[in-house]
MARPAMAR-818210 format. One record per residue: residue in three letters; y negated, z, x negated of N, C-alpha, C in turn. Coordinates in steps of 0.02 Angstrom, whole numbers, plus 32768, in hexadecimal, padded with zeros to 4 digits. Atoms other than C-alpha are relative to their C-alpha. Layout:
% MARPAMAR-818210
ALAYZXYZXYZX/...
END
This chain:
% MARPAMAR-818210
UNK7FEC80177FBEC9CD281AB20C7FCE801A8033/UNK80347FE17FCCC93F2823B280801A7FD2804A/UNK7FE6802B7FC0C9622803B3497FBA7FDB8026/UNK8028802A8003C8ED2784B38D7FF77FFA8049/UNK7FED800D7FB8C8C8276AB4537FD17FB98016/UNK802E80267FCDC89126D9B4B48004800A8044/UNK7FFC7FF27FBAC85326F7B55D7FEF7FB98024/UNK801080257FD5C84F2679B5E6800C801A803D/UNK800D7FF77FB8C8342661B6A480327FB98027/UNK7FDA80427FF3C8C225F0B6FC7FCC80008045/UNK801B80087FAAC87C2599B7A580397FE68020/UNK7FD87FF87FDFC9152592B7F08047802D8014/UNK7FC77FCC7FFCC9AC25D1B83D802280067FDE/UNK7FBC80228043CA2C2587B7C27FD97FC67FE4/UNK800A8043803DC9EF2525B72B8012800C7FC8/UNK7FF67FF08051CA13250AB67A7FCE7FEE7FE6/UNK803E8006802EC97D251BB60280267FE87FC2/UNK7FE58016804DC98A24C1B5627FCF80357FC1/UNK800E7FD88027C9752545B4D67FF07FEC7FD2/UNK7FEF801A8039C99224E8B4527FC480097FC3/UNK802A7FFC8055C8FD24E0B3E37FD08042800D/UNK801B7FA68004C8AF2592B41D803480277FBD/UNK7FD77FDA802FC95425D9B3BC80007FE27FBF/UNK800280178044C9332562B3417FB280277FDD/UNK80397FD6800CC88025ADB3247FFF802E7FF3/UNK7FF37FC67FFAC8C9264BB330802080107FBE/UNK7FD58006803CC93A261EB2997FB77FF47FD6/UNK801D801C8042C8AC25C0B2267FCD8048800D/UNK80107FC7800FC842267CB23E802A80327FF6/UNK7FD97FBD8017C8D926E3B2187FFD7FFF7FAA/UNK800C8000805DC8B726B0B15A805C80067FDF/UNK7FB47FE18017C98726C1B15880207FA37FEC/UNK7FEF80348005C9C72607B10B804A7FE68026/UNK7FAB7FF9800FCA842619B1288030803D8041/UNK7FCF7FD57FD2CAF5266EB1A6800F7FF48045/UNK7FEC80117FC0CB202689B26B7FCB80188029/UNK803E7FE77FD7CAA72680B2F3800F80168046/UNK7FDD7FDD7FA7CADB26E2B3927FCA8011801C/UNK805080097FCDCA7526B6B42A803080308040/UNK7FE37FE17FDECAA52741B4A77FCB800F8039/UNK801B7FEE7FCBCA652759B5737FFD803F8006/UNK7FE97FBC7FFCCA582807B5997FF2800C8058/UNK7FFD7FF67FB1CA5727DBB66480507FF28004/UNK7FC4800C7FF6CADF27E0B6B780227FCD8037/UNK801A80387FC8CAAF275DB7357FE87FBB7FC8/UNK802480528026CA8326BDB6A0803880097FC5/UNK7FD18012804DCAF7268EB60C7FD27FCD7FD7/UNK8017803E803CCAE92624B57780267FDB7FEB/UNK7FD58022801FCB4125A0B5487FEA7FB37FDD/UNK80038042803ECB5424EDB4D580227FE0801F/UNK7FD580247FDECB692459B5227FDB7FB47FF3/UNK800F80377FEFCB2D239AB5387FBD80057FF7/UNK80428009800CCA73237BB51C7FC47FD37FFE/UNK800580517FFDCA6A22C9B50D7FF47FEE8048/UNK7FF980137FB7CA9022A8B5C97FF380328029/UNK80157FC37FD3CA3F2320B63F80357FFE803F/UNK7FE580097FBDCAB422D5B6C6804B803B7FE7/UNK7FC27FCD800FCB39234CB66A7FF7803B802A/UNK800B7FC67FD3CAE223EAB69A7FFE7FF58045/UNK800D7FF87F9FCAC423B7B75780537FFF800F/UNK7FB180167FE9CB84238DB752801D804B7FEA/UNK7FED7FAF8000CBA42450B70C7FF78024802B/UNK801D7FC57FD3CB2624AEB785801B7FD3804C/UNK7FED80227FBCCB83242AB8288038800F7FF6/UNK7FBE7FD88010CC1A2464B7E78024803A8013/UNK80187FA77FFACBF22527B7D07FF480178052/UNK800C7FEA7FBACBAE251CB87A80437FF0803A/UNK7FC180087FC3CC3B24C0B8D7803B80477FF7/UNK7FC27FDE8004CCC0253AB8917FE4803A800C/UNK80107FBF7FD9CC5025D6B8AB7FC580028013/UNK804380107FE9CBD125C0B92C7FDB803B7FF8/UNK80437FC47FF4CB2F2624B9438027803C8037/UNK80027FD27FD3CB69267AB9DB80677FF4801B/UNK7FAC7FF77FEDCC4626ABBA08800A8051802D/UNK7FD97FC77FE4CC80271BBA98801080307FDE/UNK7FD57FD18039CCDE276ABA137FE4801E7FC6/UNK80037FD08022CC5E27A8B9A47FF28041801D/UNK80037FAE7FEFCC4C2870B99D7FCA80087FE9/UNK80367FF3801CCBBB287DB92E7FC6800E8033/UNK80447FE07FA3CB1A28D0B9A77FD07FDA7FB9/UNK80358020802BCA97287BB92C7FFC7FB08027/UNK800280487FFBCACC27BFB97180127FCD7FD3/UNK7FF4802F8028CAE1277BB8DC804B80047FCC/UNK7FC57FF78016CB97278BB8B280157FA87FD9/UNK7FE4803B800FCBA226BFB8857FE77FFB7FAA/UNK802480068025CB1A26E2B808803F80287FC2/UNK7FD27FC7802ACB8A276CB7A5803E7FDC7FDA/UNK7FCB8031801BCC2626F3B791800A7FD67FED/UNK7FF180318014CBEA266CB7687FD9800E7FB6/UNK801A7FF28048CB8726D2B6D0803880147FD5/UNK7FD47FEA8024CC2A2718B69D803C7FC97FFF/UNK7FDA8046802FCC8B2662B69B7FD27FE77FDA/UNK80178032802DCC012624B63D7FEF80207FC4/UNK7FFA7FE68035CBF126AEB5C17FAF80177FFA/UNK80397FCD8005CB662728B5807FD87FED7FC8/UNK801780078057CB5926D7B4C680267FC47FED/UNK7FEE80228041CB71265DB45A7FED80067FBD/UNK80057FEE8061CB7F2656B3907FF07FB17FE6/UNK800C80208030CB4925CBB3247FEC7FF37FD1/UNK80077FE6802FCB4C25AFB27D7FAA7FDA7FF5/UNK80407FFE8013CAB125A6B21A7FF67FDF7FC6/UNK7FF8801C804ACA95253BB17C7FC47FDE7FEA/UNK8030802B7FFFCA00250EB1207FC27FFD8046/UNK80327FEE7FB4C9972564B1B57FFF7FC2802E/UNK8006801E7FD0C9D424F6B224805E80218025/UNK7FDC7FF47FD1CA492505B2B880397FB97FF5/UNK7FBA803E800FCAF7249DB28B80147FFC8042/UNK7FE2801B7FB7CB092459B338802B7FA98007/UNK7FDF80417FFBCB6F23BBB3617FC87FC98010/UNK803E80358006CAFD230EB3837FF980228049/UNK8026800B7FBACAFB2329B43C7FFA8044801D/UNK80207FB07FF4CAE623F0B43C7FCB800B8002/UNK80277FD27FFBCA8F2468B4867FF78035801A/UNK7FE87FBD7FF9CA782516B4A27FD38009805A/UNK801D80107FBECA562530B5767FFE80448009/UNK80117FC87FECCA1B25CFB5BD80177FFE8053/UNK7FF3800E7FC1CA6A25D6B66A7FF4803E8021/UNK80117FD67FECCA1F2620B6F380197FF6804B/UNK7FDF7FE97FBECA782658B7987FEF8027802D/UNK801C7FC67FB1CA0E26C9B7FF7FC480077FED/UNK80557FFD8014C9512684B7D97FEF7FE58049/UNK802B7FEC806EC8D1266DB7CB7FE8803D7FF7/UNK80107FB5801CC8AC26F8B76C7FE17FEA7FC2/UNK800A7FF6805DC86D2736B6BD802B80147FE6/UNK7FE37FFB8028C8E4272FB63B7FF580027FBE/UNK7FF97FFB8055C9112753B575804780007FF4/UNK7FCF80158027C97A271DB5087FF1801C7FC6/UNK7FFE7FD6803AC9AF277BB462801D7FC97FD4/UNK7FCF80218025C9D2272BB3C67FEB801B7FC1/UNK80017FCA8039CA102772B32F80237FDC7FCE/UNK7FE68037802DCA3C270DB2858024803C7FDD/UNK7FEA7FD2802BCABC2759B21D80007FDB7FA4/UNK7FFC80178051CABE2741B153804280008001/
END
């Protein structure tokens, strides 16, 4: 079980990166055929999640979403950094996902794919991913 990183650079404030065949790359050099592949953020400002892939108009309809219900900027946050919208919308969208692994490939559905979401760019980011046997 070796852990694996890809780094990227988002150019925006909020976007979703499509991961998808980095973690797949990440899998066909783990030399591991068979098991679970956990793709984990370690910000606390970007998540990861599986979603639509086919239709890009999906994601713009997630991050118009994300934003209406928690804007950039609320009276009401406390956070002294500014970026209190960034924080909540990494912890509804989650830190990790798991998928299985078969035949060094990534058992995703037809219109999957694995999104790297980023909420308080642009920045430099990494992503961890770790195959289990």
């Amino acid at each position: 079980m070796i852990l694996k990183k890809i780094e990227l650079s988002t150019l925006q404030n909020t976007e979703f990166v499509d991961i998808t065949t980095s973690v797949q790359k990440k899998i066909s050099q783990s030399e591991m055929s068979d098991g679970v592949c956990v793709v984990f953020v370690p910000h606390t400002t970007a998540g990861i999640t599986i979603n639509e892939n086919a239709d890009l108009d999906v994601v713009k309809d997630i991050l118009m979403m994300l934003d209406k219900k928690i804007p950039l900027s609320d009276s009401g946050y406390r956070h002294s950094e500014g970026n209190s919208a960034a924080h909540i919308k990494a912890s509804i969208i989650g830190s990790s996902v798991s998928v299985i692994v078969e035949n060094e490939k990534l058992q995703l559905g037809t219109w999957q794919g694995i999104y790297f979401c980023e909420f308080d760019g642009p920045r430099k980011r990494e992503i961890w991913v770790k195959i289990v046997a």
